[in-house]
C-alpha positions, 0 to 999 in steps of 0.5 A: 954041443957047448958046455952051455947047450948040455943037458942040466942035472939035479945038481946043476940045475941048483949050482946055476939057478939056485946059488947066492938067491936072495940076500947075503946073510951073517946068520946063515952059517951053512946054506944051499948044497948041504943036507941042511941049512943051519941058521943062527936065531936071535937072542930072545926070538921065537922062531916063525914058519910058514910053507905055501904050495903053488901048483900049475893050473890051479894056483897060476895058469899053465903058460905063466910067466917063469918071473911071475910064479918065483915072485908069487911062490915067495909072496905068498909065504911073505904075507904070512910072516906079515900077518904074523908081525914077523921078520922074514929071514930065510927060505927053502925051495921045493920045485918040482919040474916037468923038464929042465928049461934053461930060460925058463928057470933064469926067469924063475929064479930071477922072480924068487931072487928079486923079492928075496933080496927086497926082504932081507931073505936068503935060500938056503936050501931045498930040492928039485925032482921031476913031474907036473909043475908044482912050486913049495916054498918054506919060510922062516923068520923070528919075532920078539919072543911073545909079541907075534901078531895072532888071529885069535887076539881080537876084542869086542869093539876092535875095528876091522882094518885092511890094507891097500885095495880088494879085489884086484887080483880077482880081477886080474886073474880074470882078465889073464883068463879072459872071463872078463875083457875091458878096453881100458889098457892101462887099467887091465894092466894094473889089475893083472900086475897086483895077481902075477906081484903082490906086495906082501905087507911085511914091514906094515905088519911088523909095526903092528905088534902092540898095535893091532890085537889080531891079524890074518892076510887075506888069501882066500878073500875076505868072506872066506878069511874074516870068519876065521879070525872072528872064530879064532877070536870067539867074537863076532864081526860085522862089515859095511860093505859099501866100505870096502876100499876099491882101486880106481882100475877096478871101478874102471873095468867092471859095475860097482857090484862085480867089483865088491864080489871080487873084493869080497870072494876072488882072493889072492889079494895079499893084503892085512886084514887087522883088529885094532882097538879105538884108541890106536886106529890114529897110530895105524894110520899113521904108520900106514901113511909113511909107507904110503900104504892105503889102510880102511876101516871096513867093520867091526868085532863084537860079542857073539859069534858068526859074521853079518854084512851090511849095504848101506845099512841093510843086510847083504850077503856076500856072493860066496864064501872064499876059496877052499880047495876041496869044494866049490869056489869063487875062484879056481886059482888061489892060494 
């Protein structure tokens, strides 16, 4: 047996895979292989954090690709940084293993490692035990002291704003499960990329401060997700759903109405969904253009409270409410 045949240890595992992950940071004054991490902050900084659990069937489905769910594992807490206008800047990983598989983890940390460096991210610690596979990621960054985006800052006449595409990752999802089939290769393949690799919207969202006056990310899908801001806003909000921005894969594998349902219940999409007052909508959309990032007006915040929806002008219901854990759902697999 080779030294690189041998059974992997706790402390192997983390000194093969899990060194050097992500960018080389001057802020990092210890990272991975101490008890803790200790991490310098800016001047003037409020300190952002965020943890998301990804478990095995229920967020990805067993069989996953190991570079999928290390993407995935940091996208998730990236979108929430987003949301917030924050800068990301360092991680810890929590990853529990049902056995040590050598190609498996080369994937996985290959994932992990590629988004972090994308964003100026480094790991600089965590913890691996044994046991059904389960992945927690815990980001942290900083913000300009007083100026992190909220959801609870929206104001009556705000429009509604949401980044990119809805839907597709509902749609992707699917068709790894094989609820839904197409022959349509190209677009299925497109779909099934935007559920294995969201794109956290990080730097859209950083430009957001003093723009936007609320934003969330859009994880449990919008008919779950909107509610929340509105009541964190104390307002009402109302969306046209025939606004909803669709993808051209989405409307090439399904009707127009499985589409809205995807794009308003499935979740998993990882895009902003942002209040932004009149007068600097234009400024939005110019930001969102020189990242050649898609922004739509879908609806509005107004006094009152709760959530109304419209199809061209006339009362709609939204097929479901989004995802949550410990009730019925539109999807089985969200975070």
């Amino acid at each position: 047996m080779t030294q690189e045949d041998a059974p992997l240890g706790e402390f192997d595992l983390i000194r093969r895979f899990f060194t050097d992950i992500g960018a080389a940071r001057s802020d990092v004054e210890l990272g991975v292989g101490d008890d803790a991490a200790l991490l310098r902050m800016p001047s003037g900084a409020d300190l952002v954090a965020a943890v998301d659990t990804i478990v095995a069937g229920r967020h990805f489905p067993d069989g996953s690709d190991p570079r999928s769910i290390g993407h995935r594992a940091l996208a998730v807490n990236l979108s929430d940084l987003a949301a917030m206008g924050a800068t990301p800047a360092w991680a810890t990983l929590a990853l529990t293993l049902p056995s040590v598989d050598a190609g498996w983890l080369e994937r996985f940390s290959r994932g992990l490692s590629d988004l972090a460096g994308a964003h100026r991210v480094a790991l600089v610690g965590g913890d691996t035990t044994a046991g059904h596979l389960t992945v927690s990621v815990q980001i942290l960054g900083h913000v300009e002291r007083g100026t992190a985006l909220r959801r609870s800052g929206g104001c009556a006449g705000d429009l509604l704003l949401v980044t990119g595409t809805l839907g597709d990752a509902g749609a992707g999802l699917a068709l790894v499960r094989a609820s839904h089939t197409t022959g349509d290769a190209a677009a299925a393949a497109a779909l099934i990329q935007r559920f294995e690799y969201p794109s956290p919207r990080v730097e859209f969202g950083i430009a957001m401060r003093g723009i936007a006056t609320a934003a969330m990310d859009l994880s449990d899908g919008l008919a779950g997700d909107l509610p929340k801001l509105a009541s964190a806003s104390g307002l009402a909000a109302h969306v046209d759903i025939e606004r909803l921005p669709l993808s051209a894969a989405l409307s090439a594998v399904t009707d127009l109405q499985q589409a809205r349902d995807w794009a308003l219940g499935a979740g998993d999409d990882y895009e902003l969904l942002l209040a932004v007052p009149p007068r600097n909508c234009e400024k939005a959309v110019s930001i969102a253009a020189r990242l050649n990032l898609r922004l739509s007006a879908i609806g509005e915040l107004r006094p009152g409270g709760g959530v109304t929806w419209a199809l061209n002008g006339r009362e709609s219901a939204p097929p479901g409410q989004g995802f949550d854990h410990f009730r019925r759902a539109s999807t089985q697999i969200t975070v």
